[in-house]
N, C-alpha and C positions, 0 to 999 in steps of 0.2 A: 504494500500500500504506500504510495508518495505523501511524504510530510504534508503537501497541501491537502490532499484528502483524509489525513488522520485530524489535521485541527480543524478543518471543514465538520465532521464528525463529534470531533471533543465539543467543540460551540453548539451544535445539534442538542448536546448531551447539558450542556450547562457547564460545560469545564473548558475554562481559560488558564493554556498553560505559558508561561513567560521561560523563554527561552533563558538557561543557567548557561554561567561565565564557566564556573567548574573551579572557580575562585580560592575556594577554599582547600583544594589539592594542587590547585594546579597543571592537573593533567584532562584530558578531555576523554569522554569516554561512560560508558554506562560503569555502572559499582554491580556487584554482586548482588544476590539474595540479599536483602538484611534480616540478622538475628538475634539483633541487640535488644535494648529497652525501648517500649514504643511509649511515645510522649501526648500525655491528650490534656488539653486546656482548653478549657466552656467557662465560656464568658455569657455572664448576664448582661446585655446590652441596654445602656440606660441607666444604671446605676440603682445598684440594689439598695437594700436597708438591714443592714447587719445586726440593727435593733427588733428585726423581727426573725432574725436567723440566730445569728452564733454569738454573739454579742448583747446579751437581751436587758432593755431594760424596760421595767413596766411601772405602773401606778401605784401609788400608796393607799389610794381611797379612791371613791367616786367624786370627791368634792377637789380635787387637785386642776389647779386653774389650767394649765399648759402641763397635761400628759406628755410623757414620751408617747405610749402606747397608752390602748385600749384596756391591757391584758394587763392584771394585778402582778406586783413581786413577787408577793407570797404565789402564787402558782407557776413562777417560773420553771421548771424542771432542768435534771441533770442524767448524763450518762457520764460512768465512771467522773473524770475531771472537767466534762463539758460541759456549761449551763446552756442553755437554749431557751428560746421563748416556746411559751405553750399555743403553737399554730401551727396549722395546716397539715406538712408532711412531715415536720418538724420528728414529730417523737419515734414515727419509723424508722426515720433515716439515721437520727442519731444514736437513737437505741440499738440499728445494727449494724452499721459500723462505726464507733465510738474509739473502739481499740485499735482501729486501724489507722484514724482521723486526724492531723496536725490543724490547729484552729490558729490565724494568726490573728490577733485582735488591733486595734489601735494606730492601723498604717497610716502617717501622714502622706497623704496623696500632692500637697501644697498646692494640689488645682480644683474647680470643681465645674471644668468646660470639658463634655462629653470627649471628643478628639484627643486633644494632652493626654484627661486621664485615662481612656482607655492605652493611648501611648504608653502610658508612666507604668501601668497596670503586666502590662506585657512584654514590654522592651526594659523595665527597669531605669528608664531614663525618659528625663521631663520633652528636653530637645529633640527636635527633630533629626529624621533621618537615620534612626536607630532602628537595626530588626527588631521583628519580636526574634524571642526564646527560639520559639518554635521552629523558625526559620535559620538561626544559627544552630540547632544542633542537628536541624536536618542537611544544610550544607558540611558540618563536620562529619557525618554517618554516613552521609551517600548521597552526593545533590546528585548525578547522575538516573536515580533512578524515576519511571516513570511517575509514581505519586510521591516524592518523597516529602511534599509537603502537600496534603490537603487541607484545605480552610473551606466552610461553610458559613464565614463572616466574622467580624469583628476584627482586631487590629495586625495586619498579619503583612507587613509591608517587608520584603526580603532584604534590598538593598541589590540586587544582583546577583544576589551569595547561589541560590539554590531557585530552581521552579515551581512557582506555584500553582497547586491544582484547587481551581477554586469549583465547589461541584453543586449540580441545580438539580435538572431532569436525571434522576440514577435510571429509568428505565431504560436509559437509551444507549447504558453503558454495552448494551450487549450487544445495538450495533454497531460499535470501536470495537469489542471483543473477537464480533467474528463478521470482518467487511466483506469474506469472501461468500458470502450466503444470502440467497434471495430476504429468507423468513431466519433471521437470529437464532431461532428457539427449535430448527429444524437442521441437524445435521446434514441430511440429503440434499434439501432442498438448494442446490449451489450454482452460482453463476456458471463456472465451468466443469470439466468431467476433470475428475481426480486426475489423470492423464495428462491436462492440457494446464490443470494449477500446477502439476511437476515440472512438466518444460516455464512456464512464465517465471517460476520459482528459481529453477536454473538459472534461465536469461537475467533473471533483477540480482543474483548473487554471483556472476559473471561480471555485470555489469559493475558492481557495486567495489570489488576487487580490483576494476580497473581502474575508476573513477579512484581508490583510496592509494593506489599506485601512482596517480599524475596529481593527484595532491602535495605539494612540498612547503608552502607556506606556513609557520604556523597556524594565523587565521584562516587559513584554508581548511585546515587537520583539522580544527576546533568545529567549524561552520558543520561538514562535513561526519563529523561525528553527532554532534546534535541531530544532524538531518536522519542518521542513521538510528540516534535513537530512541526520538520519534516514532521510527516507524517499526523500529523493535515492540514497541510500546504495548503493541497489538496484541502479541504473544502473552504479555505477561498478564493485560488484560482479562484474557481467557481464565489464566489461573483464580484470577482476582473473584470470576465471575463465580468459580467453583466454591469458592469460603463463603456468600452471600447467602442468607438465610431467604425461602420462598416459603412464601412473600413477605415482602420487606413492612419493616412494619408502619403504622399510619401518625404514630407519633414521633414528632419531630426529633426529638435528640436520641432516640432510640433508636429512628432510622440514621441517623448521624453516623451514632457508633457503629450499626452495623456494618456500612459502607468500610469507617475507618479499620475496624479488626478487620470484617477479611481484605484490607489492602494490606495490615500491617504481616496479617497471616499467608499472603501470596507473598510475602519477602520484597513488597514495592512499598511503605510506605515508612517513615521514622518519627515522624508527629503530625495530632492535625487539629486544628482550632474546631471545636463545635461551639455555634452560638444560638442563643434563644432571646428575643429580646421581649418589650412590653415591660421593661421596668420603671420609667421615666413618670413617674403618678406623679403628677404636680396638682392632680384632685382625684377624690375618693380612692383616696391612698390602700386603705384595710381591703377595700369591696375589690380592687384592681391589684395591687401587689403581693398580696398571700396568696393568694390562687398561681399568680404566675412561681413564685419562691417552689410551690407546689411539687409545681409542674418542672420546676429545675432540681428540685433532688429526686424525684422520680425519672429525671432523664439522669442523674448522673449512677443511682442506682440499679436502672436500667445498664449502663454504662459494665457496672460490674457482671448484672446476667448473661450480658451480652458475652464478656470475658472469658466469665466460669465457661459458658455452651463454648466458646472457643477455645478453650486449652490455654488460656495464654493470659491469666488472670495475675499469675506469679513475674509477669515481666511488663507490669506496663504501670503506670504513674499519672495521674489525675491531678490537676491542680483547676481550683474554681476561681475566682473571681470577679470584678465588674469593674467599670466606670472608677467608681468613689461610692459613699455613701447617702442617704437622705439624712436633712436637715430634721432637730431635736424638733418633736412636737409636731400640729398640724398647723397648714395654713388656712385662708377664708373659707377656702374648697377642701374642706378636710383630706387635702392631700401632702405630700412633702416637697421641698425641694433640693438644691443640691446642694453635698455637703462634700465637706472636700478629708474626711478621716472614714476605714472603711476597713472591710476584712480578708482574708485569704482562705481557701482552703486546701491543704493539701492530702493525697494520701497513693499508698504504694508502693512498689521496690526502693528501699533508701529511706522510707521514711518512717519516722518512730510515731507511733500514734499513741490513742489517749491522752494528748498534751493540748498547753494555750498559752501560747507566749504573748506575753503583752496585754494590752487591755486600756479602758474608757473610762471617763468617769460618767457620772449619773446621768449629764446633757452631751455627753458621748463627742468629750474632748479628749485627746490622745493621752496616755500616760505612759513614762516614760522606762527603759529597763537597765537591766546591768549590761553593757556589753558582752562580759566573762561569761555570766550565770543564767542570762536570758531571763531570768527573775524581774519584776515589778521593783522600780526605784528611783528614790526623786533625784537621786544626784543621775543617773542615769543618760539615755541616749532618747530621742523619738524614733521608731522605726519607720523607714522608708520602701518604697520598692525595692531600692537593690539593694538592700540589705538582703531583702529575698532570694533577690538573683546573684547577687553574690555567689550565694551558697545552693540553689542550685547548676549554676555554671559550674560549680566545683565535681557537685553530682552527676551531671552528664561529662566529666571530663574537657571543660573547655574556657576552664578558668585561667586556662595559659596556651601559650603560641600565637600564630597570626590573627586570627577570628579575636581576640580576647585585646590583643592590640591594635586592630580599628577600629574595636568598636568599646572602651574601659571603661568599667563599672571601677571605681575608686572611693567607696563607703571608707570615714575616715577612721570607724571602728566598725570593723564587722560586727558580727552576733555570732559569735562562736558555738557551736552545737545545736544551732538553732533548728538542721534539720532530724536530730537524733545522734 
């Protein structure tokens, strides 16, 4: 299949792939299977309220002029060391995985414009022009391969590092899968006779051998190999199609992950953003924001079913977060607005759960911790993003060499042990 007709097809499909430098090797060329750690970050788009998830604060009485919340103190609840407010999906989620769960509480975001903080959130850095995560550890693992970075939104800007697959219509992956067939879903049913795809097959691997023989250029070699692997793409596609759960399912982040494991499980993919948004309540905050909060730990739970059916629940790493936070209390439209301190969640290979580093006070201003001991303290630090990222850049390995020097995270005291 010719590169123009494989992204002619990918656009069909909903996926727009940006052509990788291969930057971060330097050498040009597809990567192998991957069989490392697979990376997944869901982002609540819009900016959550950490006050009605992991972070909770509630009311003293009914007569309290300017609630945080709806929901009394005294019903707050806890699993093992994590308090939670009493809503929604709340006590499922945290009830069952609790012991697995990293809470980071109290992050100064020091913005509270959608853009930035989603920036600040993912890239660990305020300025522009930083990848996210996701995209730097997919260019260090294998930017060559065909999904190595999927994103179904929110802030996922490469820099050139790696290509990204950003994915829409999945039904239509099956015809990139298999372009040589009239009906996808019909082996027989084929353009040509098994015969006549042998000889074309020949002629285009003829051709392709000679074409990479009068290539001398570098840019040529580079161009060249891209074009080539592209149209590898196809193949591995197939496999991809083979780990997809039928029929995929009707709920959004659950169809996410399925897409993302089986690419991770066909050895094509090494992270990929799932996003859900509807959290921007700036009225009727409770009737609009709990139901969606809901709806994002039943995707991220889903997230792990999905895992467990996959085999691959021991190698892979979840990190949640949003925007920033909403603002203490309601406004005229008993909604919230934006606040610029907010939560993290993490959890999976590398990470020590049932903990909560950090933390708010009552109108859920930051408070500050020990560097050393990640403990709550006034002479302490405020946590940032990269403090975050710091540590996990350290955890995928890429807290040093090239990738770590264009792009420095320089926290001028980490938080030592802060992921376990």
């Amino acid at each position: 299949m010719h590169r123009r007709d494989f992204l002619k097809l990918a656009g069909l499909a909903g996926l727009s792939v940006i052509p990788s430098s291969s930057a971060a090797t330097g050498e040009p060329g597809a990567s192998p299977a991957y069989e490392g750690t697979f990376w997944i970050f869901v982002n609540a788009a819009g900016g959550w309220d950490p006050t009605s998830l992991c972070d909770p604060k509630g009311r003293a009485n009914e007569m309290e002029p300017d609630p945080m919340n709806m929901y009394f103190t005294g019903d707050i609840l806890s699993a093992g060391n994590i308090n939670y407010a009493p809503l929604g999906y709340n006590d499922t989620f945290f009830q069952k995985y609790y012991q697995d769960l990293l809470v980071i509480n109290g992050i100064d975001m020091q913005t509270n414009g959608h853009e930035s903080g989603s920036r600040h959130t993912w890239s660990g850095r305020l300025v522009e022009g930083f990848p996210s995560l996701a995209a730097l550890i997919a260019a260090n693992a294998g930017p060559g391969l065909p999904m190595s970075y999927l994103s179904f939104g929110g802030y996922d800007l490469t820099a050139g590092l790696v290509a990204r697959t950003r994915s829409g219509n999945l039904a239509v992956l099956d015809r990139i899968a298999y372009p040589d067939r009239l009906d996808p879903n019909n082996a027989s049913d084929r353009f040509h006779s098994l015969r006549a795809t042998e000889l074309i097959q020949q002629a285009r691997d003829g051709r392709r051998a000679t074409r990479e023989l009068e290539a001398t250029l570098p840019r040529e070699q580079l161009a060249m190999s891209q074009m080539f692997t592209a149209t590898d793409g196809a193949n591995e596609l197939e496999l991809l199609q083979q780990y997809l759960p039928t029929p995929l399912a009707q709920d959004a982040l659950r169809r996410q992950a399925q897409l993302a494991l089986a690419a991770y499980r066909a050895g094509i993919a090494i992270s990929a953003n799932l996003n859900l948004g509807g959290f921007d309540t700036h009225g009727n905050h409770d009737g609009a924001h709990i139901p969606r909060l809901a709806m994002l730990l039943a995707g991220v739970d889903a997230i792990w079913q999905e895992a467990e059916a996959q085999e691959v629940a021991d190698n892979i790493i979840v990190l949640v977060g949003s925007d920033f936070g909403r603002s203490p209390g309601y406004n005229a439209s008993k909604g919230k607005d934006h606040w610029s301190v907010t939560s993290m969640m993490l959890m999976g290979k590398g990470i020590s759960g049932n903990r909560v580093i950090g933390g708010s006070t009552d109108r859920h201003q930051p408070l500050t911790v020990d560097p050393d001991s990640t403990s709550l303290s006034e002479d302490g630090i405020r946590i940032e993003p990269q403090h975050v990222h710091y540590e996990l850049r350290k955890l995928a390995g890429i807290h040093e060499g090239e990738l770590a020097a264009m792009f420095p995270l320089s926290p001028a005291q980490p938080l030592r042990g802060l992921l376990g």
